[in-house]
TIVEXLUM-351470 format. One record per residue (C-alpha): x, y, z; residue in one letter; residue number from 1. Coordinates in nm, 2 decimals, always signed. Layout:
<pts>
+--------+--------+--------+----+-----+
!   east !  north !     up ! aa !   i !
+--------+--------+--------+----+-----+
!      X !      Y !      Z !  a ! NUM !
...
+--------+--------+--------+----+-----+
</pts>
This chain:
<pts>
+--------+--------+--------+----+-----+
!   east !  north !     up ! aa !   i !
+--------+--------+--------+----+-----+
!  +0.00 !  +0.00 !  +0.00 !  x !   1 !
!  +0.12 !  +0.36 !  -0.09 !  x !   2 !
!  +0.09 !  +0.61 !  +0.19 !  x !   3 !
!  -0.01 !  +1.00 !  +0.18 !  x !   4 !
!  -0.12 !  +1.23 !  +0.35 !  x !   5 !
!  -0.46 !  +1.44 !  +0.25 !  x !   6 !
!  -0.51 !  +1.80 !  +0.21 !  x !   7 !
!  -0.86 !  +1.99 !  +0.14 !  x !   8 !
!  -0.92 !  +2.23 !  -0.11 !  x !   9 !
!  -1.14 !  +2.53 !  +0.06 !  x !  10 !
!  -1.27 !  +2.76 !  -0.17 !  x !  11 !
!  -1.28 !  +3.13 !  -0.23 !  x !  12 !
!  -1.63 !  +3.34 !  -0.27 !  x !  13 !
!  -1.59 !  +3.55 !  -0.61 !  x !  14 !
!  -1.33 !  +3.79 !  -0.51 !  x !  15 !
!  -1.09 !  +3.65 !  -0.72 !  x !  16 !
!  -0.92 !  +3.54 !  -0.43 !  x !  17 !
!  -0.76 !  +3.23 !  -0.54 !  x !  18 !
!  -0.80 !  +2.89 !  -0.38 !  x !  19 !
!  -0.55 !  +2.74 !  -0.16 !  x !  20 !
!  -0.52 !  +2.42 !  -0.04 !  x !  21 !
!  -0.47 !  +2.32 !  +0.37 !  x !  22 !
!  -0.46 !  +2.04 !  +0.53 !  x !  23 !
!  -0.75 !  +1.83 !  +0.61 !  x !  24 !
!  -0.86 !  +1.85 !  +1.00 !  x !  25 !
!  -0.67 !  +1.67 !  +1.13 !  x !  26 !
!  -0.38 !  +1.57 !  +0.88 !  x !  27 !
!  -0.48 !  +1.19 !  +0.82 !  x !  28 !
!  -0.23 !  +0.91 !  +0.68 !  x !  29 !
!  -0.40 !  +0.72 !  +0.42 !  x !  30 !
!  -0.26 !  +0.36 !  +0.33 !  x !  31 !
!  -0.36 !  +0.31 !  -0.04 !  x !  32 !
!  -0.43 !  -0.01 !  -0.21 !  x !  33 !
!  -0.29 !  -0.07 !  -0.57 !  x !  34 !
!  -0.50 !  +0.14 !  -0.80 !  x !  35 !
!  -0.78 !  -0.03 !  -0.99 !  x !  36 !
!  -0.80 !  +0.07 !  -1.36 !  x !  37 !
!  -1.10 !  -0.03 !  -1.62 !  x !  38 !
!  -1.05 !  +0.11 !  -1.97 !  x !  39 !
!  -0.81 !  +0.36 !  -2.04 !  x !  40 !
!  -0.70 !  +0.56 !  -1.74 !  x !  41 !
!  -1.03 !  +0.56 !  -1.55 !  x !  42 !
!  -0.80 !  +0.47 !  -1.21 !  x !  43 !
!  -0.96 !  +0.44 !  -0.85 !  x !  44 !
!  -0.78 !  +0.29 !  -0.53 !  x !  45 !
!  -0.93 !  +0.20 !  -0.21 !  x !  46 !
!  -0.75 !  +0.31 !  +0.13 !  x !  47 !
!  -0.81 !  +0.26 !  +0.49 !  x !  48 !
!  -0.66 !  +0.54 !  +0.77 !  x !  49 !
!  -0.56 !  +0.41 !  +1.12 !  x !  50 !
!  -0.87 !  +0.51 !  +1.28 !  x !  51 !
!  -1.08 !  +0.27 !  +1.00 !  x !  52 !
!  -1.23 !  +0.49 !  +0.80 !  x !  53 !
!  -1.26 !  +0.41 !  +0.44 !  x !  54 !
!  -1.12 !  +0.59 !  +0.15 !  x !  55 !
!  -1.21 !  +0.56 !  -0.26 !  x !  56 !
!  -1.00 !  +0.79 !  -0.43 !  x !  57 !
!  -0.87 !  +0.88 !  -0.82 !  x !  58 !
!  -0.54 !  +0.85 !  -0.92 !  x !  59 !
!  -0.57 !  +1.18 !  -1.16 !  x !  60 !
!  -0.65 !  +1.42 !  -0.85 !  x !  61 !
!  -0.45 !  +1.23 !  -0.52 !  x !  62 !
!  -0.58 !  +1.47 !  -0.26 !  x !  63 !
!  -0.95 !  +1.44 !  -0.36 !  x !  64 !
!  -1.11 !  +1.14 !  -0.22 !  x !  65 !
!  -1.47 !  +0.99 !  -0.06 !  x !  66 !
!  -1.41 !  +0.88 !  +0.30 !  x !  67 !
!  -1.64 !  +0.72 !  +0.53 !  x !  68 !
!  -1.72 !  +0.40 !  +0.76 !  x !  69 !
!  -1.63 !  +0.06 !  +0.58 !  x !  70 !
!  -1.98 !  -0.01 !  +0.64 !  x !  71 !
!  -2.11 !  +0.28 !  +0.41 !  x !  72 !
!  -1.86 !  +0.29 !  +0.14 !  x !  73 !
!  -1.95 !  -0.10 !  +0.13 !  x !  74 !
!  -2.32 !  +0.01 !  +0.11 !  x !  75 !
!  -2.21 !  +0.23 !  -0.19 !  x !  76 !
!  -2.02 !  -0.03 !  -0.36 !  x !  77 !
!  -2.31 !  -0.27 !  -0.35 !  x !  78 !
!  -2.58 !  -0.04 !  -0.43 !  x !  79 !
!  -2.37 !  +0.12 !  -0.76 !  x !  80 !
!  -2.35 !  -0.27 !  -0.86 !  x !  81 !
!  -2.65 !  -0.30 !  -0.85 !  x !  82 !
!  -2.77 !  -0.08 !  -1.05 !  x !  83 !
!  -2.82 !  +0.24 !  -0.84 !  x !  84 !
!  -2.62 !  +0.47 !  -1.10 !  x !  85 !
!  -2.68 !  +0.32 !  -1.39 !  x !  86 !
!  -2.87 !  +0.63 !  -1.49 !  x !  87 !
!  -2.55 !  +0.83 !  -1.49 !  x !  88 !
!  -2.37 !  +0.61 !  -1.75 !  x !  89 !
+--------+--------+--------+----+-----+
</pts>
């Protein structure tokens, strides 16, 4: 498993301030599986923190990920293979 640590993009109101990235509350080390690729380079991986939360992430944007229990990222899993998003394809 790789290991990184995530940051957080906040973002600016329309002031033309740009957006700068700081570290996610608090600064959480994520061990990364292998990434899994389908066609092309449509790349996810799968990582788990020390605490046991859940991570799905792209390899195309590192710091951006979904995070939550095992249980409800497994939930997600299941229902998208069931069908649940099929409307989006």
């Amino acid at each position: 498993m790789n290991s990184t640590t995530a940051t957080v993009l906040t973002s600016a109101p329309s002031t033309g301030i740009p957006v700068v990235p700081r570290p996610a509350h608090p600064a959480v080390e994520i061990d990364w599986d292998e990434a899994f690729c389908s066609e092309g380079a449509n790349c996810f991986r799968f990582g788990l923190d020390d605490a046991g939360r859940a991570y799905i992430g792209s390899t195309l944007a590192p710091g951006a990920y979904v995070s939550d229990s095992v249980e409800a990222l497994r939930a997600l899993i299941c229902a998208v293979k069931a069908g649940a998003a099929d409307h989006l394809l």
